[in-house]
Gaussian input, Z-matrix of N, CA and C with variables (Angstrom, degrees):
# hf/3-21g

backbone

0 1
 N
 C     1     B1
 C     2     B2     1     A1
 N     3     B3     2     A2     1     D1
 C     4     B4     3     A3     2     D2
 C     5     B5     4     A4     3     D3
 N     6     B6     5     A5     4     D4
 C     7     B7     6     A6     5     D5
 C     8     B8     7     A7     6     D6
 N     9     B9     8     A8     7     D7
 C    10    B10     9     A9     8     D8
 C    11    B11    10    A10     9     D9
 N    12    B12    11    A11    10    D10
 C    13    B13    12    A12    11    D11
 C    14    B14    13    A13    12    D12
 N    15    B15    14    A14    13    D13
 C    16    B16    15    A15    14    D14
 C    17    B17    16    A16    15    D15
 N    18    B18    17    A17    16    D16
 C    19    B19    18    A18    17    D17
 C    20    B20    19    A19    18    D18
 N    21    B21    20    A20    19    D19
 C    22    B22    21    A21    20    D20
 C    23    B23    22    A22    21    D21
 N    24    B24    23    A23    22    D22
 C    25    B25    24    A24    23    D23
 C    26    B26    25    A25    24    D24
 N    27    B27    26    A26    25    D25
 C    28    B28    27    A27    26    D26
 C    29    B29    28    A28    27    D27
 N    30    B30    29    A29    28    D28
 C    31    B31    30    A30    29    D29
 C    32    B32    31    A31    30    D30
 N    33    B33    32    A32    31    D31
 C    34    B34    33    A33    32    D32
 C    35    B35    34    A34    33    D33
 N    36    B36    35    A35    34    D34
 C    37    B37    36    A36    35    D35
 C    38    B38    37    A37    36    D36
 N    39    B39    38    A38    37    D37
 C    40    B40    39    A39    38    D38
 C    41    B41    40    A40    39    D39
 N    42    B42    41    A41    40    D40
 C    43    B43    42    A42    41    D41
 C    44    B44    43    A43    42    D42
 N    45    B45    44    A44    43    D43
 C    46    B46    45    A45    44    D44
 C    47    B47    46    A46    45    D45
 N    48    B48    47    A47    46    D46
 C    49    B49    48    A48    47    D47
 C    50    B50    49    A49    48    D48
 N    51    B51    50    A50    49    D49
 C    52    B52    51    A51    50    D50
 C    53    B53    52    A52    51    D51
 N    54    B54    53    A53    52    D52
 C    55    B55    54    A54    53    D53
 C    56    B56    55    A55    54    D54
 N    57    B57    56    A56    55    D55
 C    58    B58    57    A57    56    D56
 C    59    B59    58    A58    57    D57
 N    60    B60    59    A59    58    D58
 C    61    B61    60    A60    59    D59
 C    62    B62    61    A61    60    D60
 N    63    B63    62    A62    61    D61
 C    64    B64    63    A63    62    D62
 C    65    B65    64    A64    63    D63
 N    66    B66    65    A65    64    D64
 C    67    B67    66    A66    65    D65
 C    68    B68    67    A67    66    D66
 N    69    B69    68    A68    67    D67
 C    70    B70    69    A69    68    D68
 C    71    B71    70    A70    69    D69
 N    72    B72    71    A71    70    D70
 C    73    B73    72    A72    71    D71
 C    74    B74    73    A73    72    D72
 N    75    B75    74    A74    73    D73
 C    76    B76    75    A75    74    D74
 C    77    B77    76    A76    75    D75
 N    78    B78    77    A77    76    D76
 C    79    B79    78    A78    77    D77
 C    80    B80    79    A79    78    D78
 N    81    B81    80    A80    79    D79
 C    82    B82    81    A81    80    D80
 C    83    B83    82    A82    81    D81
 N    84    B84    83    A83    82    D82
 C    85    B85    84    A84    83    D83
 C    86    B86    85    A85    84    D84
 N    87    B87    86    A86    85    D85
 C    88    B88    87    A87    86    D86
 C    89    B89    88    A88    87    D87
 N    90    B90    89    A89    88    D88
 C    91    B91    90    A90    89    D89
 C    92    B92    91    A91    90    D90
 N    93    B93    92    A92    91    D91
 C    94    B94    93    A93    92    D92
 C    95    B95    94    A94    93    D93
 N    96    B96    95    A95    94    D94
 C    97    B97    96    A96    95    D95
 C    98    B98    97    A97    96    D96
 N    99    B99    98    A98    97    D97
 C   100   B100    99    A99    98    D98
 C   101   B101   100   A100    99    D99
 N   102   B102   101   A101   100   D100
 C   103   B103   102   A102   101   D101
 C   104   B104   103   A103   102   D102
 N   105   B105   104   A104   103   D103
 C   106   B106   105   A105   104   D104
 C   107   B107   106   A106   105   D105
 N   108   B108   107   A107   106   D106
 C   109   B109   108   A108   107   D107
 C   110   B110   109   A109   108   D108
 N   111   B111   110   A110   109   D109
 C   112   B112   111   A111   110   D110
 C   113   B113   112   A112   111   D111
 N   114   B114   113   A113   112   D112
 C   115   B115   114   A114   113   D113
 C   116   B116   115   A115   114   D114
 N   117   B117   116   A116   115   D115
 C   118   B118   117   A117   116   D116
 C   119   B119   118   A118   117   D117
 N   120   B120   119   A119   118   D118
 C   121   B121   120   A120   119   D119
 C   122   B122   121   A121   120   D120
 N   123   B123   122   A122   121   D121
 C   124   B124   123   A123   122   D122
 C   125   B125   124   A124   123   D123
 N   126   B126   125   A125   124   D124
 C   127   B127   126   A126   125   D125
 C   128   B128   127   A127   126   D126
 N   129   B129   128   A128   127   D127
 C   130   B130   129   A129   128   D128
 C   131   B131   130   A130   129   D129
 N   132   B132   131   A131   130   D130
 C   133   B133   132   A132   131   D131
 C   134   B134   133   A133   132   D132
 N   135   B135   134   A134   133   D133
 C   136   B136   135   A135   134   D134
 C   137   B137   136   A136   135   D135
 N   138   B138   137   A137   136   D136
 C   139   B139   138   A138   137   D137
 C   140   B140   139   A139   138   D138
 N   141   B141   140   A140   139   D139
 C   142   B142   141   A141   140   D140
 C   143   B143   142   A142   141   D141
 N   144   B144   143   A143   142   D142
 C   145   B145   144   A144   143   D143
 C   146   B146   145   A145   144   D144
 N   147   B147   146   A146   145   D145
 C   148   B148   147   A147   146   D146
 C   149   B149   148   A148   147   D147
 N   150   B150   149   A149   148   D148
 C   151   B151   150   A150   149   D149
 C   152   B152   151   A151   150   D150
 N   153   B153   152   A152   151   D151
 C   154   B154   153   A153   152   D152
 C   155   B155   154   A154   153   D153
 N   156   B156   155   A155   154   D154
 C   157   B157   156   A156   155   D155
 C   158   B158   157   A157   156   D156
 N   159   B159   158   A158   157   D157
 C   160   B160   159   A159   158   D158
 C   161   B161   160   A160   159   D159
 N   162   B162   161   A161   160   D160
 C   163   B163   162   A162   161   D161
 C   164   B164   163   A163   162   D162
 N   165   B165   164   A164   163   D163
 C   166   B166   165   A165   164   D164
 C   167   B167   166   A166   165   D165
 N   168   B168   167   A167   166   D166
 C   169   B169   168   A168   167   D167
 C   170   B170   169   A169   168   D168
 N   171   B171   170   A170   169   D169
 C   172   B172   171   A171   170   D170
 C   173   B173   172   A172   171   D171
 N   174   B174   173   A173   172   D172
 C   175   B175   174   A174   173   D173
 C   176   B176   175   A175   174   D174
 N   177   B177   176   A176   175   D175
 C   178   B178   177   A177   176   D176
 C   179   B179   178   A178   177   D177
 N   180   B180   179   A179   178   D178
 C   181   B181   180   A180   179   D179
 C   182   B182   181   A181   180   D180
 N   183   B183   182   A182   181   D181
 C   184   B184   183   A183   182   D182
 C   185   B185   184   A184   183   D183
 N   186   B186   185   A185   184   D184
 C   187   B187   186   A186   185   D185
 C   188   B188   187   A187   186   D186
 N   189   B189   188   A188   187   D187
 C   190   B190   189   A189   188   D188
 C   191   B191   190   A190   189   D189
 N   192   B192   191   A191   190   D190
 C   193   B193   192   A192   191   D191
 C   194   B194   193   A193   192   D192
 N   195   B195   194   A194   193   D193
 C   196   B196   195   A195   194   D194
 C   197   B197   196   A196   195   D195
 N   198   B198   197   A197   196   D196
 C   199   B199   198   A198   197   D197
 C   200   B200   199   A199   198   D198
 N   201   B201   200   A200   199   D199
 C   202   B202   201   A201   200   D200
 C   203   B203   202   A202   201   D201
 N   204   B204   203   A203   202   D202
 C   205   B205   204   A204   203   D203
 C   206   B206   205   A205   204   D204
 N   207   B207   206   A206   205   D205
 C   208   B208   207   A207   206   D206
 C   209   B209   208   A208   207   D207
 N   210   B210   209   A209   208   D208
 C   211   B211   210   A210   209   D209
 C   212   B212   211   A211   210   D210
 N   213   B213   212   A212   211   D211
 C   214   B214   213   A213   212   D212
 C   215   B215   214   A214   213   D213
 N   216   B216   215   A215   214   D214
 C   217   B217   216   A216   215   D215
 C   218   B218   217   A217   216   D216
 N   219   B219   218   A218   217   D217
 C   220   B220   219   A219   218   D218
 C   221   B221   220   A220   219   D219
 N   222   B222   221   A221   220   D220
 C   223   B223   222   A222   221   D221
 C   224   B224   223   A223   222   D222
 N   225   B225   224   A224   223   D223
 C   226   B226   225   A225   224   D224
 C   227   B227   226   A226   225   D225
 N   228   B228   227   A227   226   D226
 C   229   B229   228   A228   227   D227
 C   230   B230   229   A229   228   D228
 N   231   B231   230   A230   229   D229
 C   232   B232   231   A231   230   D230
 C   233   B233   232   A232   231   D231
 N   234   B234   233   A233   232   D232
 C   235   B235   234   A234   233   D233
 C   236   B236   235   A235   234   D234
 N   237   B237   236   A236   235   D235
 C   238   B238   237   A237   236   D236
 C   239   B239   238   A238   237   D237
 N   240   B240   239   A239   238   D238
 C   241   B241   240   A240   239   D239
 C   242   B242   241   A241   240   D240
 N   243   B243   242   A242   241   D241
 C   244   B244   243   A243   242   D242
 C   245   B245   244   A244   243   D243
 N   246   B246   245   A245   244   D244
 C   247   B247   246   A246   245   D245
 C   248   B248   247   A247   246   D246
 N   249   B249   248   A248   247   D247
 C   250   B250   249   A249   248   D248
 C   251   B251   250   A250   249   D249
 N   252   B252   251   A251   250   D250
 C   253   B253   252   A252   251   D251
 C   254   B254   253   A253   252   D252
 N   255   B255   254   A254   253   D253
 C   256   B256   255   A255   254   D254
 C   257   B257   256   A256   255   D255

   B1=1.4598
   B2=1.5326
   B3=1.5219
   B4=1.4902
   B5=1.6490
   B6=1.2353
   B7=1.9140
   B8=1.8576
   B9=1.7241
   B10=1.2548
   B11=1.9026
   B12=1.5956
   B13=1.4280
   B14=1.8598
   B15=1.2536
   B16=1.1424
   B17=1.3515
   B18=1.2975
   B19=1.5827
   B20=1.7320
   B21=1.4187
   B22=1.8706
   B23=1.4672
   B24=1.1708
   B25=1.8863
   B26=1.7420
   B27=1.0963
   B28=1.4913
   B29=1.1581
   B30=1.5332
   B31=1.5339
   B32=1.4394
   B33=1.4973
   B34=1.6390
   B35=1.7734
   B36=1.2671
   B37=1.8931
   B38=1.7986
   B39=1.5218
   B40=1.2520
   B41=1.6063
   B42=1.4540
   B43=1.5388
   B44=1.5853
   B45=1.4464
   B46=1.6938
   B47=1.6095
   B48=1.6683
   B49=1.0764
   B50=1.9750
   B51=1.0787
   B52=2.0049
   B53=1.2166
   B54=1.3190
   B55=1.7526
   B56=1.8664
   B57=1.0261
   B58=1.5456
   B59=1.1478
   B60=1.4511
   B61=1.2089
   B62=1.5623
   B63=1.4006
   B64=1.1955
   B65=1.7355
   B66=1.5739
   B67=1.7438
   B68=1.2947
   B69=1.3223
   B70=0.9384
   B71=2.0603
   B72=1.1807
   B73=1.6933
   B74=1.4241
   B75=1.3522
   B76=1.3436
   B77=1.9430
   B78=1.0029
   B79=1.8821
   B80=1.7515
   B81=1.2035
   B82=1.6448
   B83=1.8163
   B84=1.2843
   B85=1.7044
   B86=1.4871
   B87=1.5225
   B88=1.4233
   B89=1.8457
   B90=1.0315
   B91=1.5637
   B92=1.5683
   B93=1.0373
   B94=1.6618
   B95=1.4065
   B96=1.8599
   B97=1.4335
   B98=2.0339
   B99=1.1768
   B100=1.4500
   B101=1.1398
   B102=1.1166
   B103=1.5796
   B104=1.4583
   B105=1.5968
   B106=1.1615
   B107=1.3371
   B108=1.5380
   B109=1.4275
   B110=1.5404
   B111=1.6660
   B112=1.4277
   B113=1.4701
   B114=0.9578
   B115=1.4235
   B116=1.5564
   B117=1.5118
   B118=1.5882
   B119=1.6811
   B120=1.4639
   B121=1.0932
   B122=1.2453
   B123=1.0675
   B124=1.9440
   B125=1.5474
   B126=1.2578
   B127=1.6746
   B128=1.2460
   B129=1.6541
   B130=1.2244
   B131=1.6223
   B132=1.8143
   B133=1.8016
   B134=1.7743
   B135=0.8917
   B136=1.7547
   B137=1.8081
   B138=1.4233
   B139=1.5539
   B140=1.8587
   B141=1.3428
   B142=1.4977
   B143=1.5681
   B144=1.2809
   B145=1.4808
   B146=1.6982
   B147=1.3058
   B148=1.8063
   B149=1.8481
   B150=1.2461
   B151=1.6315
   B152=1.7768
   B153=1.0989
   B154=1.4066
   B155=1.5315
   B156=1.5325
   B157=1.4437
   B158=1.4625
   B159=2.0453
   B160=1.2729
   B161=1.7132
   B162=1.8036
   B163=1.5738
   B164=1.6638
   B165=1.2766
   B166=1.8360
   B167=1.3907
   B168=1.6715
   B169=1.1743
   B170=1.2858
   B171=1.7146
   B172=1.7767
   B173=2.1216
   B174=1.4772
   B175=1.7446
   B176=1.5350
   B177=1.8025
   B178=1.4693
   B179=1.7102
   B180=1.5400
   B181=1.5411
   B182=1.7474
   B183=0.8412
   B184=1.2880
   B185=1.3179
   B186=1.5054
   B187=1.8650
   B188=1.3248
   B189=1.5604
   B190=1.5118
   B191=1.8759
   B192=1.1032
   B193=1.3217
   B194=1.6160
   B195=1.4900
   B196=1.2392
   B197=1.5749
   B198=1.5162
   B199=1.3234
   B200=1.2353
   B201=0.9755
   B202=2.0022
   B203=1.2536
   B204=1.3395
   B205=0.9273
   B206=1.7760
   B207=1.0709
   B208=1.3970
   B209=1.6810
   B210=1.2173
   B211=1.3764
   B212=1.8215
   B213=1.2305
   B214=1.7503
   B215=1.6225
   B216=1.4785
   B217=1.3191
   B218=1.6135
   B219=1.0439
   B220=1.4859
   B221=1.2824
   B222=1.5832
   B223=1.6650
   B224=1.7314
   B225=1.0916
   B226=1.5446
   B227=2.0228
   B228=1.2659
   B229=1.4276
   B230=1.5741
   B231=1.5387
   B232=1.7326
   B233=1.5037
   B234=1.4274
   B235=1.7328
   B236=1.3629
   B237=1.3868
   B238=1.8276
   B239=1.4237
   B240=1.1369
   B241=1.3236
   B242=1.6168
   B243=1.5643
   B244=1.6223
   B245=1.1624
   B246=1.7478
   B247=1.7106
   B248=1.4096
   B249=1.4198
   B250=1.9798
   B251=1.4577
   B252=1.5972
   B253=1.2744
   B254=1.6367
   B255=1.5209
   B256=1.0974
   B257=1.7752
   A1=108.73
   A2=118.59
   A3=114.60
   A4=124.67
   A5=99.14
   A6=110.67
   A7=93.96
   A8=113.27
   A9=145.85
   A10=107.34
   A11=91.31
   A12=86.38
   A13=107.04
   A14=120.79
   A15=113.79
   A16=140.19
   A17=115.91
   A18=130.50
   A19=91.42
   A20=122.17
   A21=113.50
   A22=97.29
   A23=122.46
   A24=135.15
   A25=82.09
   A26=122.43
   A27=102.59
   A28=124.29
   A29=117.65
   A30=117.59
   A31=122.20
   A32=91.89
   A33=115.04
   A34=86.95
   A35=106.39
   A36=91.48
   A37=104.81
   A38=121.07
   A39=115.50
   A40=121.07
   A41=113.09
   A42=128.18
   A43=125.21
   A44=91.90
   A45=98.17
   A46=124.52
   A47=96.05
   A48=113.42
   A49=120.61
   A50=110.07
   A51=127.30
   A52=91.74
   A53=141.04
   A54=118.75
   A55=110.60
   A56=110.91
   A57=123.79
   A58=98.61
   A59=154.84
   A60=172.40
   A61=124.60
   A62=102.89
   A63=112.35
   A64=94.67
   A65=121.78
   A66=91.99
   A67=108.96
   A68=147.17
   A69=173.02
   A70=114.78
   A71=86.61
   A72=111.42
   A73=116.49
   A74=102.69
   A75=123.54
   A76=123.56
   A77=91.27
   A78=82.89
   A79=98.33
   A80=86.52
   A81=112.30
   A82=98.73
   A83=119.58
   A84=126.94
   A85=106.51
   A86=106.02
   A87=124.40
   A88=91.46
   A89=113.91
   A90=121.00
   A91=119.22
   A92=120.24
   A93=126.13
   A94=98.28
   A95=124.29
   A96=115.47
   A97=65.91
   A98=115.82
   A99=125.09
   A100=123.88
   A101=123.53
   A102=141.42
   A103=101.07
   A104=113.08
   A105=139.17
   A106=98.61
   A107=151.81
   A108=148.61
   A109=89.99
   A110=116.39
   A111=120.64
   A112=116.67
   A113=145.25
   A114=128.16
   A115=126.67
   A116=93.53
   A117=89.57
   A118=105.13
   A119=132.21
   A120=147.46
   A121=93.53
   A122=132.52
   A123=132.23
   A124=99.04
   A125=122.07
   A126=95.93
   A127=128.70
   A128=116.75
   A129=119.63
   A130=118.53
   A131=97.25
   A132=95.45
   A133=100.24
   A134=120.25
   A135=130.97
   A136=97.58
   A137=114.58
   A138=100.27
   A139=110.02
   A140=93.49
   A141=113.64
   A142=104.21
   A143=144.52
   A144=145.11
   A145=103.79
   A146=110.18
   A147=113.28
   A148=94.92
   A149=129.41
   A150=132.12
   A151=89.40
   A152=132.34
   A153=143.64
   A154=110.88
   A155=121.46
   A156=112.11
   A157=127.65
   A158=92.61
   A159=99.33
   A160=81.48
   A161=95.42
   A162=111.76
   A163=91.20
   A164=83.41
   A165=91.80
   A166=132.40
   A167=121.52
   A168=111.62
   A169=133.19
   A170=115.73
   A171=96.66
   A172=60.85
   A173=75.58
   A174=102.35
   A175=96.45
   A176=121.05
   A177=114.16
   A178=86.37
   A179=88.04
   A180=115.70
   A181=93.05
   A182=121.10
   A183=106.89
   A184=109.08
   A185=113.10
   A186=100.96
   A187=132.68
   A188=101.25
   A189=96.95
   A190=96.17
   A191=127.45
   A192=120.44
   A193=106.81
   A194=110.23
   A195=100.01
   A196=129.92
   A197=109.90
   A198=122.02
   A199=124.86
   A200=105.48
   A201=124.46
   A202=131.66
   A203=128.10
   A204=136.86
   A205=129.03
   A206=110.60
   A207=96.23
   A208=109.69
   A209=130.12
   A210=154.08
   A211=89.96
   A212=108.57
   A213=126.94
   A214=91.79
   A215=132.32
   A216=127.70
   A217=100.49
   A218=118.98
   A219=96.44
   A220=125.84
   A221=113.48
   A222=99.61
   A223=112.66
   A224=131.26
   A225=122.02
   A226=109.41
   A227=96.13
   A228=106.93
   A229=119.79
   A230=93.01
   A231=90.15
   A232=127.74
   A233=104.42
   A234=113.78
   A235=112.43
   A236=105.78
   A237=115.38
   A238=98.91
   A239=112.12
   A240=117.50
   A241=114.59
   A242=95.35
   A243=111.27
   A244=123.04
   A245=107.07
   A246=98.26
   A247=120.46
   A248=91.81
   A249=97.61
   A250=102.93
   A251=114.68
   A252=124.22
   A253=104.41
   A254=122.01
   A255=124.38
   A256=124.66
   D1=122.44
   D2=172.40
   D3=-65.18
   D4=164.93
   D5=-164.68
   D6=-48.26
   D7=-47.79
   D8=-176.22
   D9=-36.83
   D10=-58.06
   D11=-167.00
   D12=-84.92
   D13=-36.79
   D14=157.87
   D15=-40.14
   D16=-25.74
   D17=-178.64
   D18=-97.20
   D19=-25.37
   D20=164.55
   D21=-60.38
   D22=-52.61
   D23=-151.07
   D24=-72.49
   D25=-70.02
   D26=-161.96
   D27=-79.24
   D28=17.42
   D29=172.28
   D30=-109.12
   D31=-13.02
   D32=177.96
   D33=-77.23
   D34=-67.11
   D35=-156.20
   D36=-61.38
   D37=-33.74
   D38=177.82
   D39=-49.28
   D40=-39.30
   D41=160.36
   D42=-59.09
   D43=-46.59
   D44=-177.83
   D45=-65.94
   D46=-50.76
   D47=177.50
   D48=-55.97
   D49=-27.82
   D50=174.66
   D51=-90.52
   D52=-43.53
   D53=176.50
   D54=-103.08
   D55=73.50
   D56=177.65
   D57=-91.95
   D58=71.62
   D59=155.12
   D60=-58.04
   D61=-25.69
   D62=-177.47
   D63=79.04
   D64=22.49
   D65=158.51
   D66=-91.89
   D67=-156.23
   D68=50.88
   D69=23.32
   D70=132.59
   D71=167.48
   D72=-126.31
   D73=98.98
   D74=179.48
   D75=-78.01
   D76=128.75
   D77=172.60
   D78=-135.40
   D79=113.78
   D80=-172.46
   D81=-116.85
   D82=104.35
   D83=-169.48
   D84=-134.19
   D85=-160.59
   D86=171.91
   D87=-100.99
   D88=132.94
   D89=-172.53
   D90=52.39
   D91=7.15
   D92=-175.26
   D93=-117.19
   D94=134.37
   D95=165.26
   D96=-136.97
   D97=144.42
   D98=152.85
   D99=153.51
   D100=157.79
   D101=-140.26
   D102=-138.07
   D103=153.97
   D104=-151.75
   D105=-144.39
   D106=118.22
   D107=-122.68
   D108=-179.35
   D109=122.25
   D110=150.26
   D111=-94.90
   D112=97.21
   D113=160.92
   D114=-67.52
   D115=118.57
   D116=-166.32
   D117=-79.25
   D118=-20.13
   D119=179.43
   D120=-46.35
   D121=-37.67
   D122=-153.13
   D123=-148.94
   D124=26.80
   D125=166.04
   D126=68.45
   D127=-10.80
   D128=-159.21
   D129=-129.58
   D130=140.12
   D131=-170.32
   D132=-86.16
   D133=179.65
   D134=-158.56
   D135=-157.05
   D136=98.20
   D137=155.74
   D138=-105.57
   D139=124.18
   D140=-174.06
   D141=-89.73
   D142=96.44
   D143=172.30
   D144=-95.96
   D145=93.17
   D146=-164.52
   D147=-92.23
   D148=18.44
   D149=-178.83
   D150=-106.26
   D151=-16.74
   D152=-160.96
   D153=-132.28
   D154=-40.14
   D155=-174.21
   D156=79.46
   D157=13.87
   D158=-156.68
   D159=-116.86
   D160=158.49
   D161=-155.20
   D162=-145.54
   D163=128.02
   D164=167.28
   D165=-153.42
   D166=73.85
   D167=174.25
   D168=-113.92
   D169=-170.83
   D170=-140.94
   D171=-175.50
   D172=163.25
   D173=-165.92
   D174=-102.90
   D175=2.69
   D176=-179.74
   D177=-151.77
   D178=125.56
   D179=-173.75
   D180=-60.33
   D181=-31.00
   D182=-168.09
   D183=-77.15
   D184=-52.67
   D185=170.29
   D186=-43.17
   D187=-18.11
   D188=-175.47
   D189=-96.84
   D190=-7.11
   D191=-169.82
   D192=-90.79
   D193=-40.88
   D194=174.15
   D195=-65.28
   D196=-7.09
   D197=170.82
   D198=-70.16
   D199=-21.31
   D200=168.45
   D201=-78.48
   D202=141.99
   D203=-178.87
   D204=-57.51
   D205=150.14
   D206=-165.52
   D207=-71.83
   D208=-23.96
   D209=158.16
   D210=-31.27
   D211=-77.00
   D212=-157.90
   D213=-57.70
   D214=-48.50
   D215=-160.44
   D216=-86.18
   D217=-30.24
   D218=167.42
   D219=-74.97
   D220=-55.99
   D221=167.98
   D222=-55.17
   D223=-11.40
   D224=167.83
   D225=-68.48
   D226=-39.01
   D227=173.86
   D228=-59.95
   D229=-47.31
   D230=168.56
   D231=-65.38
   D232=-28.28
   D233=177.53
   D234=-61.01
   D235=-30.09
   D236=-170.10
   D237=-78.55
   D238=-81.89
   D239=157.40
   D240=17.06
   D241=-93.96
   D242=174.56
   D243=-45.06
   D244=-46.42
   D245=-169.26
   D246=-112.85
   D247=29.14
   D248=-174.63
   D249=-159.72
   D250=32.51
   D251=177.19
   D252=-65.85
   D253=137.80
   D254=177.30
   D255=-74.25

């Protein structure tokens, strides 16, 4: 993993993790439909990839982030970015 995408990975959970709100993080693209979900009921983050059917959650945002593609963590980076700019 480059210096690049790691400094995406740890700025996403440093952001995510202080706005746990229970909304939703959407990634709406060209080949990307999927969502990024904390449930506060259970402690637990949820990445939903509905172009794949593929599901992956984990009680530390980061396990589930490093499971992703580097494609998925940057447009996840841009969503943060946009909707949780300081």
């Amino acid at each position: 993993m480059s210096h690049a995408l790691q400094g995406e990975i740890n700025y996403i959970i440093e952001i995510l993790e202080e706005h746990t709100f229970g909304d939703n993080v959407e990634l709406v693209n060209v080949g990307i439909d999927a969502r990024l979900v904390y449930v506060q009921k259970f402690k637990e983050w949820i990445f939903m990839d509905y172009k794949t059917d593929k599901f992956i959650n984990n009680c530390y945002l980061e396990d589930i982030l490093t499971k992703l593609s580097d494609e998925l963590i940057k447009e996840l980076h841009k969503v943060v970015l946009k909707e949780y700019a300081l």
